[in-house]
C-alpha positions as CSV (number, residue, x, y, z in Angstrom):
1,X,-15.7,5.7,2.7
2,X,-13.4,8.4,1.6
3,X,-14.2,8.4,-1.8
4,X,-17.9,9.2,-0.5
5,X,-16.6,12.1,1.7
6,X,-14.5,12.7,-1.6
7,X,-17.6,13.5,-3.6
8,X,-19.5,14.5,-0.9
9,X,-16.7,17.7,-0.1
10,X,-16.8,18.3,-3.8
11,X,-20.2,19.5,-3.7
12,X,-19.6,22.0,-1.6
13,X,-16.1,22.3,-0.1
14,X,-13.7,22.3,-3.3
15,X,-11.0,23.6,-0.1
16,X,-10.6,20.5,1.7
17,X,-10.4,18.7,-1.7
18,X,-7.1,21.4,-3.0
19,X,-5.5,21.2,0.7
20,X,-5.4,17.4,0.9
21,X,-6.0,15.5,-2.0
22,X,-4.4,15.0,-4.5
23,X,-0.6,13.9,-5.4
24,X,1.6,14.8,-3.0
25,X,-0.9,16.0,-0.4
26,X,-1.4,14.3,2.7
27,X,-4.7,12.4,1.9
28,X,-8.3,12.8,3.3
29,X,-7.8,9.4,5.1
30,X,-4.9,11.2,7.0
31,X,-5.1,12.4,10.6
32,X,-3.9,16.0,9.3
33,X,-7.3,15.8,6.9
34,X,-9.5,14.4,9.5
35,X,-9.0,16.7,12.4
36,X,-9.1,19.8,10.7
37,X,-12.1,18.8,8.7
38,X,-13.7,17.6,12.0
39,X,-12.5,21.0,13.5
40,X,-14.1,22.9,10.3
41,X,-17.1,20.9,8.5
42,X,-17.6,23.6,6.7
43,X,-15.6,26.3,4.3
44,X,-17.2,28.8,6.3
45,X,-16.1,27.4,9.0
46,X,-12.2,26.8,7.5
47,X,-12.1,30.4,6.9
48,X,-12.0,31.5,10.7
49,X,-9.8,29.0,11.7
50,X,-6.9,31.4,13.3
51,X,-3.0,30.4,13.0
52,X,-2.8,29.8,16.8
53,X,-6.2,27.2,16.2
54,X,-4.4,25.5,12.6
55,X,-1.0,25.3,14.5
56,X,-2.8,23.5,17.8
57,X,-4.5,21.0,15.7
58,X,-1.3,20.5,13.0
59,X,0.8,19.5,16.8
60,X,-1.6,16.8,17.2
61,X,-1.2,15.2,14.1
62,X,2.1,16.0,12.8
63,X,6.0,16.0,14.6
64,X,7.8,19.5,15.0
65,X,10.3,19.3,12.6
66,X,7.5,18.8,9.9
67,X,7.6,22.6,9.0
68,X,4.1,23.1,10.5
69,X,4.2,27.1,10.3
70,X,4.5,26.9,6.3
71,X,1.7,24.2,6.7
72,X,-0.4,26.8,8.8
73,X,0.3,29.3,5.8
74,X,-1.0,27.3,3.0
75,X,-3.7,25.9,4.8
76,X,-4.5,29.6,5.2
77,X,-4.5,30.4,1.9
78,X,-6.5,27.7,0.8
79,X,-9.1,28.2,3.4
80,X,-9.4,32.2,2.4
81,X,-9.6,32.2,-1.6
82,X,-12.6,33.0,-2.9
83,X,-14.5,30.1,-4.3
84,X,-18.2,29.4,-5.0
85,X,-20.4,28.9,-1.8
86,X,-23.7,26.8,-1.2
87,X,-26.6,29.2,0.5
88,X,-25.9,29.5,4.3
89,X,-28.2,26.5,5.7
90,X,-27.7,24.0,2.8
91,X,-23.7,24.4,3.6
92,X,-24.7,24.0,7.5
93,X,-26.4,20.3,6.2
94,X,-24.0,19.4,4.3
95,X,-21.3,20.1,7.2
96,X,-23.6,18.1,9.4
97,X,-23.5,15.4,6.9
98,X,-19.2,15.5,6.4
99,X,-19.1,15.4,10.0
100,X,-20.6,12.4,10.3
101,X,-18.7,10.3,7.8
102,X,-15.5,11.8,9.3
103,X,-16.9,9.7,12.3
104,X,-17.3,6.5,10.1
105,X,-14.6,7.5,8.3
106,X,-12.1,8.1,12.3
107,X,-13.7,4.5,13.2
108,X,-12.2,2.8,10.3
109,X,-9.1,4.4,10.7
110,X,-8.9,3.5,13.9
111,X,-9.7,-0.2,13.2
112,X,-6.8,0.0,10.7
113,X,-4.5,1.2,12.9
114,X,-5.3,-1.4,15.8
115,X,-5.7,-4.8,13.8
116,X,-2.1,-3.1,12.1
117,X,-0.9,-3.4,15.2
118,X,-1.5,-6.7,16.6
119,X,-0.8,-7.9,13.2
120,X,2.8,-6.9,13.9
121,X,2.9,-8.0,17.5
122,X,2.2,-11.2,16.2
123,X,3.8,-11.4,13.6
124,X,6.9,-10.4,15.5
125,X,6.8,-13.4,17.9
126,X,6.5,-15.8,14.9
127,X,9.8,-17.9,14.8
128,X,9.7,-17.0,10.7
129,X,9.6,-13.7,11.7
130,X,13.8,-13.3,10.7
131,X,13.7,-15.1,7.5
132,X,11.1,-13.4,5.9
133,X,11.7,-9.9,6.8
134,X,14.9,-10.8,4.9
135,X,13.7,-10.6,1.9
136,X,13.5,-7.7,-0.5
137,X,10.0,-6.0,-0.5
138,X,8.7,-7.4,2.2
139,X,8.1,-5.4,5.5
140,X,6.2,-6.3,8.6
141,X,3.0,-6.5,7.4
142,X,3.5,-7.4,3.7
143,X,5.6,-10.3,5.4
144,X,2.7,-11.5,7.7
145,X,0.3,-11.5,4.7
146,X,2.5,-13.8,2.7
147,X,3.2,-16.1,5.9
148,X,-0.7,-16.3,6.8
149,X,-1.6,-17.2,3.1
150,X,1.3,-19.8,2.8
151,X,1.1,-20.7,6.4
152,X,4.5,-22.1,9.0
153,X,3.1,-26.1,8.3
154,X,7.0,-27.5,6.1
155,X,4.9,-30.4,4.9
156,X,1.9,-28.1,3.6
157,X,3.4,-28.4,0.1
158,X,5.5,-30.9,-1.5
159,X,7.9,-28.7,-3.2
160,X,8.7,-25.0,-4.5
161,X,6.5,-25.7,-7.6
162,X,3.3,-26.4,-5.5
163,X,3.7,-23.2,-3.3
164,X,4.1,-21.1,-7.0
165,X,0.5,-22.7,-8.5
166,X,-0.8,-21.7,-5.5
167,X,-0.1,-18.4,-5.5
168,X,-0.9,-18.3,-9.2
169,X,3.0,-17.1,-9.6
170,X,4.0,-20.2,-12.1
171,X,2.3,-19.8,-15.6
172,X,0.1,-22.7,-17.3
173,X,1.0,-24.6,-20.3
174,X,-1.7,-25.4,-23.0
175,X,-0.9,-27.6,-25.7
176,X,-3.0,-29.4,-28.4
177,X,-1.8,-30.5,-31.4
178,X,0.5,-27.8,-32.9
179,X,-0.5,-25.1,-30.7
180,X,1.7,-24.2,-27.6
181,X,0.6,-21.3,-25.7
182,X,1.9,-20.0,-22.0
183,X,-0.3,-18.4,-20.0
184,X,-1.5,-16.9,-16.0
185,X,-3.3,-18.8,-13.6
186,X,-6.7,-18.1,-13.0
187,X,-7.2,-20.5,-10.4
188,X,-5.1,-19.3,-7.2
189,X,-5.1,-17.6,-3.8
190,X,-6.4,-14.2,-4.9
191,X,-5.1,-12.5,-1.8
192,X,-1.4,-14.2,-2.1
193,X,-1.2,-13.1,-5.9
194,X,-2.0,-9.8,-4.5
195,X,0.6,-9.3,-1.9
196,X,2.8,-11.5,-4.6
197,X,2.1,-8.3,-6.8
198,X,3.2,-5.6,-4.1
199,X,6.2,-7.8,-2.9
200,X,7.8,-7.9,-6.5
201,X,7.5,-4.4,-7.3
202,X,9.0,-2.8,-3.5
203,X,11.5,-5.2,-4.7
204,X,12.4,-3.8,-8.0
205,X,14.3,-0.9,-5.5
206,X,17.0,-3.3,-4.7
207,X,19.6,-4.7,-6.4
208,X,19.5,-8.2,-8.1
209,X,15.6,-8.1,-8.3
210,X,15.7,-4.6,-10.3
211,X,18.6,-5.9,-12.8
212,X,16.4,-9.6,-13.1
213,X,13.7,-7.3,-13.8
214,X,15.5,-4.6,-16.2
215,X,17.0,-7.9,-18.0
216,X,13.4,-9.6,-18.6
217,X,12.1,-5.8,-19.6
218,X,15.0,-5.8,-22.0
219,X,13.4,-9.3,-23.6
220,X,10.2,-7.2,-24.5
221,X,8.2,-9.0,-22.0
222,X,5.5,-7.3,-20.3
223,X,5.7,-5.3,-17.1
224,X,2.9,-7.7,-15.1
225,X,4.7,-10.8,-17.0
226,X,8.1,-9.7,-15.4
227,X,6.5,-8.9,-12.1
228,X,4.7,-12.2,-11.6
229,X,8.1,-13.9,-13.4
230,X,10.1,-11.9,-10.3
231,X,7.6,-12.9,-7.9
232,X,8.1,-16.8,-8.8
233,X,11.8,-16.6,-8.3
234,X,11.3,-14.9,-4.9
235,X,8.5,-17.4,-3.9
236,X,10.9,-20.1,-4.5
237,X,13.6,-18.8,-2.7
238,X,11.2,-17.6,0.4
239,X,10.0,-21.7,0.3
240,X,13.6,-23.1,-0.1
241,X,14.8,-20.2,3.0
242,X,12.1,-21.4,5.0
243,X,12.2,-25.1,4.6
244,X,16.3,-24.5,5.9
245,X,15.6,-22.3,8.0
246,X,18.0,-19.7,6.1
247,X,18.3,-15.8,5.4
248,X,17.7,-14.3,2.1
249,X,20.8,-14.4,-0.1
250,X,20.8,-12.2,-3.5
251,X,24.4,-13.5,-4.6
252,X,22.6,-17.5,-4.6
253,X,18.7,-15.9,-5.3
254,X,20.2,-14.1,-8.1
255,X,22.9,-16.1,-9.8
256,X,24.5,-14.4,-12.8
257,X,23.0,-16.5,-16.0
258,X,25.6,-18.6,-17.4
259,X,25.8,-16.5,-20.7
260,X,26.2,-13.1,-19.2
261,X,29.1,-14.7,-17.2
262,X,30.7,-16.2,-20.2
């Protein structure tokens, strides 16, 4: 959807595209974007907005101490360079037409936003709730992925190396003859592998996982290698917490190696 309203503003509305896409910009899929674009469907349209009108709908979107006068003054700006225009009535159809995915586009938000929410509430009440959230990398909702692809059943899998072929976190050894070769696993849960992926890397801001990581790096393995390596040790120790019912602990998760000790 907003990659639609993406190329569909681009024909006509370069604007919208310099005030809120793009790195560091708020984002089309933003309230900010969608309420001022819903306000303005057109540049036309942008270019009347007032101050008092830009400030009134920045309030509804946006807290106080957000600096929402400079906002008003670069949305300004934006909205009153000169820039190359469609005729009058084809920009009024293609206003019509942004207004309505904005609508599709404010539904799906809005979905997002409610299913967010009683994934949290839910997750909240879970019993595994404190364990999880323990861990590096892992937040409310990131945590509730992970427990609804693993699941709260202890005797779901035998041990910590049946949980990591699941998730497609332990690599695959294929041997014949003299050949030896290590690979990923193709055959997993898609979706844990995925959270797996976004787990390990929020975790590369702490402590132990970023120096397991920076050592591996230093080994000249790959960056996805490392990742899925980091996400297998944290698996393991996510299983092992659970099963004992026991907070994360980076002094036992990671232990210094033997050699770097020595």
């Amino acid at each position: 959807m907003i990659n639609r309203l993406r190329s569909h503003l681009r024909e006509y509305y370069p604007a919208a595209l310099v005030a809120f896409h793009g790195p560091g910009k708020p984002g089309l899929d933003s309230p900010r974007a969608r309420m001022i674009l819903a306000a303005a469907p057109t540049p036309t349209d942008a270019a009347k907005l007032t101050r008092s009108q830009l400030r009134a709908l920045l309030k509804r979107t946006a807290r106080p101490r957000c600096g929402i006068d400079t906002e008003v003054e670069r949305l300004r700006e934006i909205f009153r360079a000169d820039s190359l225009r469609q005729l009058p009535k084809v920009e009024l159809a293609l206003g019509h037409q942004a207004a309505a995915l904005i609508q599709q586009l404010d539904a799906a938000c809005n979905s997002v936003a409610q299913l967010a929410a009683a994934t949290e509430e839910a997750f909240l009440a879970h019993p595994d709730t404190g364990v999880i959230t323990s861990f590096p990398g892992l937040s409310v909702l990131s945590g509730a992925r992970v427990l609804a692809e693993i699941g709260d059943d202890r005797e779901r899998f035998a041990d910590a190396r049946a949980v990591k072929a699941y998730a497609g976190a332990a690599p695959v050894t294929r041997a014949s003859g003299r050949s030896h070769v290590v690979v990923a696993r193709t055959v997993k849960n898609q979706r844990l592998a995925a959270a797996g992926y976004m787990w390990a890397f929020a975790a590369l801001r702490t402590e132990a996982p970023r120096a397991h990581y920076d050592r591996r790096r230093a080994g000249e393995e790959r960056h996805t290698a490392t990742l899925r390596n980091l996400f297998n040790k944290l698996l393991g120790c996510l299983y092992h917490c659970l099963q004992n019912r026991a907070h994360y602990d980076p002094d036992r998760a990671f232990a210094v190696p033997l050699d770097i000790a020595a």
